[in-house]
BATORBA-714141 format. One record per residue (C-alpha): chain; x, y, z. Coordinates in pm, 1 decimal, always signed. Layout:
BEGIN
<cadena: A, x: X, y: Y, z: Z>
...
//
This chain:
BEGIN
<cadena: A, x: +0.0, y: +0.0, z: +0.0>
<cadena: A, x: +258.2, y: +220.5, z: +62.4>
<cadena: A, x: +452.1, y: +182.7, z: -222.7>
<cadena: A, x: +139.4, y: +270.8, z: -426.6>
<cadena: A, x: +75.1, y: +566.0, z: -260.0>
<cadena: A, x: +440.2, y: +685.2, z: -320.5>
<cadena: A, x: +406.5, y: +567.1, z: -716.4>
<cadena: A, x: +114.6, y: +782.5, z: -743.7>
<cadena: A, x: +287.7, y: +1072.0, z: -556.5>
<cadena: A, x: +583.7, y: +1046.6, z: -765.4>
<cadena: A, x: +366.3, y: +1003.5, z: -1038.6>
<cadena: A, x: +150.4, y: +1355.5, z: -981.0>
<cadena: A, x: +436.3, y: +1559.2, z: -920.2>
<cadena: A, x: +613.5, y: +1431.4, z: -1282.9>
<cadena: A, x: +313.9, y: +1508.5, z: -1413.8>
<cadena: A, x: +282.5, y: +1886.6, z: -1199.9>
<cadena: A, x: +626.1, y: +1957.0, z: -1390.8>
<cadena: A, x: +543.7, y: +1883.6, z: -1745.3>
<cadena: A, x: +237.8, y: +2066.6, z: -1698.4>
<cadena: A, x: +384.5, y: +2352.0, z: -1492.1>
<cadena: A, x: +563.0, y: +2537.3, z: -1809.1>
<cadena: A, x: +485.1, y: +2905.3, z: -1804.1>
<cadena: A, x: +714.6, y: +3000.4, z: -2102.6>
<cadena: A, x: +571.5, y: +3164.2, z: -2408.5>
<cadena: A, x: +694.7, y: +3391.8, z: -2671.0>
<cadena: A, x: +618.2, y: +3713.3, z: -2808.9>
<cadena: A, x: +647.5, y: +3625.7, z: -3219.4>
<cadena: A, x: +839.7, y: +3411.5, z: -3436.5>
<cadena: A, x: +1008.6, y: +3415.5, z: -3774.7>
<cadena: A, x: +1029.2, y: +3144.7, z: -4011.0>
<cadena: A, x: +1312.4, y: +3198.0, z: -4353.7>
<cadena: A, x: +1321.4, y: +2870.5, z: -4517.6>
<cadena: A, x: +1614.8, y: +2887.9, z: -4763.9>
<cadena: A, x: +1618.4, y: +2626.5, z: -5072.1>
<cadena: A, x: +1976.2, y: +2496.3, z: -5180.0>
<cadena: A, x: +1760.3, y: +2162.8, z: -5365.7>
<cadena: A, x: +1493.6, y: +2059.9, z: -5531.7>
<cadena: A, x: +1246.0, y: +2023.4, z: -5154.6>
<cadena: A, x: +1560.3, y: +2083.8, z: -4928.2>
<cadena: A, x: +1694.9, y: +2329.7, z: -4741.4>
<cadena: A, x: +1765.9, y: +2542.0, z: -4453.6>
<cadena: A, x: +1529.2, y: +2640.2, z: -4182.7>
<cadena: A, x: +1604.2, y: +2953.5, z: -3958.2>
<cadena: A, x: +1318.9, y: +3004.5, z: -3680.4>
<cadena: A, x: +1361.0, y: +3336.1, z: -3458.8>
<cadena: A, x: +1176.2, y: +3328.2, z: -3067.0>
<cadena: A, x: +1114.5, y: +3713.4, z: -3069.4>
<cadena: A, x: +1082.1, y: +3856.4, z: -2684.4>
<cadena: A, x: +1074.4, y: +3485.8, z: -2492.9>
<cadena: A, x: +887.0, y: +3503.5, z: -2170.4>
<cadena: A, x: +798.7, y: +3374.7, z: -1812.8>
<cadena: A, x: +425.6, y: +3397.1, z: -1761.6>
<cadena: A, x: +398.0, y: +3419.0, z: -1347.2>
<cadena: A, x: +239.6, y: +3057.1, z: -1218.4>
<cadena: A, x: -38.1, y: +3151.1, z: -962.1>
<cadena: A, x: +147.1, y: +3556.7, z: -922.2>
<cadena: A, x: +453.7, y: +3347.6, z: -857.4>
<cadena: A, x: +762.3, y: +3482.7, z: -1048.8>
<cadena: A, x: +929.5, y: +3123.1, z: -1200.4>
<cadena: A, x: +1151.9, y: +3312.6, z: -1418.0>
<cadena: A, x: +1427.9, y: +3070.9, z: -1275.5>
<cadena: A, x: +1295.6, y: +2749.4, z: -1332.1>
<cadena: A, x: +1154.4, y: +2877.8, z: -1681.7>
<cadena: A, x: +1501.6, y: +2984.2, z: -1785.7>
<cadena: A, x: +1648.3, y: +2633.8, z: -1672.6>
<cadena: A, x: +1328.8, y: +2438.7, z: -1910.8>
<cadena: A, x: +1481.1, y: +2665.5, z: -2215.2>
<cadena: A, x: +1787.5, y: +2526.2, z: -2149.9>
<cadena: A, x: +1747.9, y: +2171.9, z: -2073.6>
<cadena: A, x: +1490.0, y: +2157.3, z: -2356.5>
<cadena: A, x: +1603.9, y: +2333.8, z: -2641.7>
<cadena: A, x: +1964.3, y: +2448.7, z: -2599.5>
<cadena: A, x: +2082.8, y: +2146.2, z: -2442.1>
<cadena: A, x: +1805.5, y: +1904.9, z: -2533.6>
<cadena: A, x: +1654.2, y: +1791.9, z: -2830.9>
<cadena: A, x: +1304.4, y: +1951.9, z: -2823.0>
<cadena: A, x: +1378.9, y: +2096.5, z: -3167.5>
<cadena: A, x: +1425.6, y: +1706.3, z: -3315.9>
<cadena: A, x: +1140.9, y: +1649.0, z: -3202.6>
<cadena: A, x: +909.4, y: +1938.4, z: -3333.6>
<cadena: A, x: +1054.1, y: +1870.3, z: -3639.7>
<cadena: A, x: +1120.7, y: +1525.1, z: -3734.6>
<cadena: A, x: +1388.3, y: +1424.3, z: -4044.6>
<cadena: A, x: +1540.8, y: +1746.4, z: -4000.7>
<cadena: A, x: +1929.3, y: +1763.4, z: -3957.2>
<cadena: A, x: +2207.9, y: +1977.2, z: -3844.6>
<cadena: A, x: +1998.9, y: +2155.2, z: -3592.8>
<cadena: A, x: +2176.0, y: +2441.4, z: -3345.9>
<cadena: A, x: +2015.5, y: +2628.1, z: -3136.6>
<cadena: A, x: +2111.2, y: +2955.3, z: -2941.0>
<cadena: A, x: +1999.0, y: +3227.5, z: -2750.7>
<cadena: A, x: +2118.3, y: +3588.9, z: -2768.1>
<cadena: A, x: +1956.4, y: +3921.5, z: -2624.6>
<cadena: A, x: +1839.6, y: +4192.8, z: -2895.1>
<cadena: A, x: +1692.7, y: +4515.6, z: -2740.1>
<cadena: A, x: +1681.4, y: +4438.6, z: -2459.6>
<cadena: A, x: +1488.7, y: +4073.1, z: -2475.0>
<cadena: A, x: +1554.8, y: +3707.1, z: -2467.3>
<cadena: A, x: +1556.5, y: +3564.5, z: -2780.7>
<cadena: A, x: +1645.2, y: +3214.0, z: -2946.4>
<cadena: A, x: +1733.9, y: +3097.1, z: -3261.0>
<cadena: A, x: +1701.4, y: +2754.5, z: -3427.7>
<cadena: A, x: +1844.6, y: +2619.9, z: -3735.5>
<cadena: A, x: +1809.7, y: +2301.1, z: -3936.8>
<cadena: A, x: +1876.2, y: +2144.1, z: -4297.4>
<cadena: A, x: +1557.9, y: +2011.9, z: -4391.6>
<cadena: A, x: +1565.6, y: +1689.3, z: -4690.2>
<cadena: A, x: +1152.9, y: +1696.8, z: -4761.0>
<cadena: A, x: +867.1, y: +1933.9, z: -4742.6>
<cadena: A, x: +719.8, y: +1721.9, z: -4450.1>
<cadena: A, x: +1116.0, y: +1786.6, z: -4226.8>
<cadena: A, x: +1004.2, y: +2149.6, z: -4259.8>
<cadena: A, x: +635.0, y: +2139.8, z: -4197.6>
<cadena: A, x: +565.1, y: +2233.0, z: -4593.3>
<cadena: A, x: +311.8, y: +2083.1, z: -4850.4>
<cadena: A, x: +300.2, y: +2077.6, z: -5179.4>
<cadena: A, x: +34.6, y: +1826.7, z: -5408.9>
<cadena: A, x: +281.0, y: +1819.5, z: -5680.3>
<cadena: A, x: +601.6, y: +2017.4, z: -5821.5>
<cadena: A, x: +375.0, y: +2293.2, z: -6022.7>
<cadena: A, x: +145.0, y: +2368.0, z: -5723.2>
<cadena: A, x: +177.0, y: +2663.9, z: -5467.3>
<cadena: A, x: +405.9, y: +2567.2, z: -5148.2>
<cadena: A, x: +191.9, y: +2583.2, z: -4844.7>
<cadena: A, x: +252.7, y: +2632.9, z: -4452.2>
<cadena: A, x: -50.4, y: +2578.2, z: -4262.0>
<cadena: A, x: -31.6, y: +2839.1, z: -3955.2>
<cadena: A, x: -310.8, y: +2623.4, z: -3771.8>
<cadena: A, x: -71.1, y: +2348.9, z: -3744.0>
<cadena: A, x: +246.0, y: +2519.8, z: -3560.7>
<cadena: A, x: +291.0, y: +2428.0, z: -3176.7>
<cadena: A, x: +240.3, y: +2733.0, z: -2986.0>
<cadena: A, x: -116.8, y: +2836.8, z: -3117.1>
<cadena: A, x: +28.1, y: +3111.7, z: -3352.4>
<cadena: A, x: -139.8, y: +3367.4, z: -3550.4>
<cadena: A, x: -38.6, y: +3479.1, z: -3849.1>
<cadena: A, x: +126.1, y: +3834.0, z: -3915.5>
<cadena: A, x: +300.2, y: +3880.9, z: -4240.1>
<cadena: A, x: +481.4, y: +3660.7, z: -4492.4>
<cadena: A, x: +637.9, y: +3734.8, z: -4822.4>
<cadena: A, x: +333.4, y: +3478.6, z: -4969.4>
<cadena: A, x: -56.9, y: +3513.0, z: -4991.0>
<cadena: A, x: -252.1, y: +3456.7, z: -4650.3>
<cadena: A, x: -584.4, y: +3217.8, z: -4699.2>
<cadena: A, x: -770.8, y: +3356.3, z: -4434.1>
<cadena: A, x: -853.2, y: +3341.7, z: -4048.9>
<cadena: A, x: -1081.0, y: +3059.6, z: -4225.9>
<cadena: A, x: -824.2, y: +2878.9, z: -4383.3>
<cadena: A, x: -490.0, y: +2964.0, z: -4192.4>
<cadena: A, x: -229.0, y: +2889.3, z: -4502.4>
<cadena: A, x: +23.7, y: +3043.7, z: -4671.4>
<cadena: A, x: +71.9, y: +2987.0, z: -5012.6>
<cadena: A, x: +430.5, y: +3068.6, z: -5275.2>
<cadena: A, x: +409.0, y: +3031.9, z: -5608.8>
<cadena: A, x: +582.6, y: +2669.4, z: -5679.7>
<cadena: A, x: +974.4, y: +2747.3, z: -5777.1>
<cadena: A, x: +1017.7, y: +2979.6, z: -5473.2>
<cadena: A, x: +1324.2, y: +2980.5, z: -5343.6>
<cadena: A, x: +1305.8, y: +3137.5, z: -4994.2>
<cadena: A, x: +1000.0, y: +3155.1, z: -4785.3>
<cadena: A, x: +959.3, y: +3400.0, z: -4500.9>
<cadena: A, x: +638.9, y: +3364.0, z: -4203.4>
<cadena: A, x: +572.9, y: +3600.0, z: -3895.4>
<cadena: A, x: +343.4, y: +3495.5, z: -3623.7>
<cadena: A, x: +233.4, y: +3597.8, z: -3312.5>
<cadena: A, x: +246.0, y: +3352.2, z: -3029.7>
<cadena: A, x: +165.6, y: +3586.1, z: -2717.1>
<cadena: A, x: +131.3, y: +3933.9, z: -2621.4>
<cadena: A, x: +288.9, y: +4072.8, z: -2330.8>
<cadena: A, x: +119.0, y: +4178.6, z: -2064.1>
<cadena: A, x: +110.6, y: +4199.0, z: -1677.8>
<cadena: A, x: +200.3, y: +3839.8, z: -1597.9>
<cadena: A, x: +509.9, y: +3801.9, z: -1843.0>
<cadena: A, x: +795.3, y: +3837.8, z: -1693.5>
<cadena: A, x: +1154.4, y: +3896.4, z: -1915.7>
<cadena: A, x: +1393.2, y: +3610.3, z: -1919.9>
<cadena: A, x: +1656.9, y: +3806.3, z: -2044.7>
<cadena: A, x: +1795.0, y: +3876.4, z: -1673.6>
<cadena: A, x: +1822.6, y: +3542.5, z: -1594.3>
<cadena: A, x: +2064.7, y: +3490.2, z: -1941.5>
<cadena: A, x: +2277.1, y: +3768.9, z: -1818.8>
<cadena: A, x: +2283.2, y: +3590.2, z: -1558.8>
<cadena: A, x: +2370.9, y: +3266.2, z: -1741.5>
<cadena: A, x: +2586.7, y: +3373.9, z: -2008.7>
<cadena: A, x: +2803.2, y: +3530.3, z: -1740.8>
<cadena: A, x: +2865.0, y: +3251.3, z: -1586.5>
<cadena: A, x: +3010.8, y: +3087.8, z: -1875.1>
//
C-alpha cells in the first residue's frame, strides 16, 4: 500500500512539472532557404521569450532552466521537427529581450512542416498546425484567411519567409533576459 501511494505521488508531481511550463513567446520568424529541389535550410527566430507568473509566482528561474534543458541542451527541436538535420540552437539578447534561434537542414517538405500536391502547385505552410497556437502576421506569400490559416508561394520559390504571433505581453510576463545575463556570465 505504501509503495502505491508513493508511485502515485511520484507520479503527480512528474506530471505537476510537465504541466507547470509558463514560457511563451512574443512572435516568431520562419526563412526557409532552398539549396535543392524540396531541401533546405530552416532559420526560426523566438522574438521577446517570456515567463508567464504561475499563480502571481515569479518562475523566471525554473523557466530559464526548461529553455535550457529543452532546447539548448536538449533535443526539443528534433522532435518538433522530425527528419530534419544539423539543428543548433542559441539564444542571444536583442533590445533588450531574450531571444532564441534555431536552425536546421531540412531533406523533404514534410522535415520542414511544408506541402506541396505536386512540383507545379503553390508551397503551403498551414499556420493552424504550428505548436504554440500562432497567428499569423506577415509573410512574403498570400494569406488564406482566419478561415483557412495557409500560406501559399508560387511553386519554384526559393526562400520563404512567415511572422506569427504567439503571445502578447502583458502583466504576468515576466523577461527572461535577466536570468541569461545571468547565465551567459557565468560561462
Amino acid at each position: 500500500m505504501k509503495t502505491t501511494a508513493s508511485f502515485k505521488f511520484f507520479a503527480l508531481a512528474f506530471i505537476t512539472l510537465i504541466f507547470s511550463s509558463c514560457l511563451t513567446v512574443e512572435t516568431k520568424e520562419y526563412t526557409f532557404t532552398f539549396t535543392g529541389e524540396n531541401s533546405g535550410k530552416l532559420t526560426i527566430r523566438y522574438i521577446n521569450i517570456l515567463s508567464v507568473m504561475d499563480e502571481e509566482k515569479d518562475v523566471t528561474a525554473e523557466d530559464f532552466a526548461e529553455i535550457l534543458e529543452r532546447y539548448i541542451d536538449g533535443n526539443q527541436i528534433a522532435e518538433d521537427f522530425p527528419g530534419a538535420t544539423n539543428i543548433k540552437t542559441r539564444l542571444y539578447e536583442a533590445n533588450g529581450q531574450l531571444c532564441g534561434e534555431a536552425t536546421m537542414d531540412f531533406p523533404s517538405l514534410s522535415a520542414a512542416r511544408l506541402y506541396q500536391y505536386d512540383k507545379n502547385s503553390p508551397l503551403m505552410m498551414s499556420i493552424s498546425a504550428a505548436f504554440d497556437s500562432e497567428t499569423y502576421i506577415s509573410s512574403n506569400g498570400s494569406y488564406g484567411n482566419d478561415y483557412m490559416p495557409v500560406v501559399f508561394w508560387p511553386a519554384g520559390s526559393k526562400s520563404l519567409t512567415v511572422t506569427t504571433s504567439v503571445s502578447a505581453p502583458d502583466e504576468t510576463s515576466l523577461s527572461l533576459v535577466e536570468e541569461f545575463r545571468k547565465w551567459k556570465s557565468s560561462k
